[in-house]
LUMTORFI-297259 format. One line per 3 residues: their letters; for each residue x, y, z of N, C-alpha, C. Coordinates in steps of 0.1 Angstrom, whole numbers, m for minus. Last residue first. Example, Ala and Ser with C-alpha at 12.3 -4.5 7.8 and 13.67 -1.06 7.14 Angstrom:
% LUMTORFI-297259
SA) 128:m22:71:137:m11:71:129:0:79  132:m57:78:123:m45:78:132:m33:78
//
This chain:
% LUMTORFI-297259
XXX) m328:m92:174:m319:m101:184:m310:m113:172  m340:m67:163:m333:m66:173:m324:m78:182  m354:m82:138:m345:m69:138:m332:m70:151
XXX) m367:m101:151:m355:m105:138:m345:m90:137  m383:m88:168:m373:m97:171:m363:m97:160  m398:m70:145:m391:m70:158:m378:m74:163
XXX) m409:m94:132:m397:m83:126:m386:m78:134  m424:m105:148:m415:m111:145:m404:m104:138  m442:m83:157:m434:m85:169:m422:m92:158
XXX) m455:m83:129:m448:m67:132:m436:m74:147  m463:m106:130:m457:m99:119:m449:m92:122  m486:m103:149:m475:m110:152:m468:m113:142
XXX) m502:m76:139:m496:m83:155:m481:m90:155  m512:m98:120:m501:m86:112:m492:m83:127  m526:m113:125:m514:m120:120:m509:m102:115
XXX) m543:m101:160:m541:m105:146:m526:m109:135  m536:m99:186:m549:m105:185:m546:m113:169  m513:m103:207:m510:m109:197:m525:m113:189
XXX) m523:m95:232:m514:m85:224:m514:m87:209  m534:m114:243:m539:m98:245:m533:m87:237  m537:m143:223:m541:m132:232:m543:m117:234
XXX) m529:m157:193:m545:m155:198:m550:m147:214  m501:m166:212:m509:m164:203:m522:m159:205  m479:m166:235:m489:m156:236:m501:m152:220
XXX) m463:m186:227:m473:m193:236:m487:m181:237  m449:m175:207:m460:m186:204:m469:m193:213  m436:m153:224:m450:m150:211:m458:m165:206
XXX) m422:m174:235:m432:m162:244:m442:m157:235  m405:m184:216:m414:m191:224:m424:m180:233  m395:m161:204:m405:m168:197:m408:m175:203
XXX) m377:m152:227:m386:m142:224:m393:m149:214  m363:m174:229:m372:m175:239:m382:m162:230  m344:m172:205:m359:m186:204:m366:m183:217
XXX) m334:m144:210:m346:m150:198:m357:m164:201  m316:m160:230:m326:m151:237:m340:m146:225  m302:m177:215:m311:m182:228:m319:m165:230
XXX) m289:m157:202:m296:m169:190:m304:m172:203  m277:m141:221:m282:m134:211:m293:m144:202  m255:m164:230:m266:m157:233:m279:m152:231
XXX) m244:m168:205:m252:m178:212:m261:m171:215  m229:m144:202:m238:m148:191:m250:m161:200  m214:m145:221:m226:m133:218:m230:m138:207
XXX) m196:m167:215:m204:m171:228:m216:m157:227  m190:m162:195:m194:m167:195:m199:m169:207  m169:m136:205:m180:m129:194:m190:m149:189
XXX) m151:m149:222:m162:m141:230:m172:m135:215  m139:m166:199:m144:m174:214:m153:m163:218  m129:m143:186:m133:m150:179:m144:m160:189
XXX) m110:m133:207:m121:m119:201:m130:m135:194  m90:m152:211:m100:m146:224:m113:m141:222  m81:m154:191:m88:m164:195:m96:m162:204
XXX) m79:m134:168:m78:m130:178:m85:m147:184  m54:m120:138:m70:m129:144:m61:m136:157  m48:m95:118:m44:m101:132:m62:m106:136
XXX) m26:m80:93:m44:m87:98:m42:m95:109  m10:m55:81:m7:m69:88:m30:m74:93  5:m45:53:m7:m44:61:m3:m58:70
XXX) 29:m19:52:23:m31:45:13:m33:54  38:14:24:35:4:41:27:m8:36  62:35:14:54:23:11:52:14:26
XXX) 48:71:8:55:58:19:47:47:16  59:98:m12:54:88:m7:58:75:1  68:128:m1:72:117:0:60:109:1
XXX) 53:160:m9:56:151:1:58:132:m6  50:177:m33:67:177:m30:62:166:m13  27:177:m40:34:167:m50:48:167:m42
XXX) 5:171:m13:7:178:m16:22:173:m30  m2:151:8:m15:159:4:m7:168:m15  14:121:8:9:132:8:0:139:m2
XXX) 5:85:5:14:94:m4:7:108:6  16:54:5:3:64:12:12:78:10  5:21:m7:15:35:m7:3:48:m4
X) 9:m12:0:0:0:0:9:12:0
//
């Protein structure tokens, strides 16, 4: 990669890239993903048991919560 100045009289510099994988970062962004996947199937077990009730009268109801969920978990 060459990273040159703003201007024609600055030096350009040749740099190289390094990528660094993390066993630690890789082990803690799967254990949040778990998470994150268990706390969806409870929020679709709660909506499947809460069918046909006080919140969940009609299929748009529970359209709109499943977006929801799919959005946020």
């Amino acid at each position: 990669m060459v990273l040159t100045g703003k201007t024609k009289s600055d030096l350009a510099l040749d740099l190289r890239r390094v990528f660094v994988w993390s066993s630690a970062r890789a082990g803690a962004a799967d254990n949040a993903r778990a998470k994150k996947l268990e706390r969806a199937r409870e929020d679709l077990e709660r909506l499947g048991r809460g069918l046909s009730g006080r919140y969940y009268r009609t299929e748009k109801h529970v359209t709109d919560r499943i977006a929801v969920i799919a959005k946020h978990r």
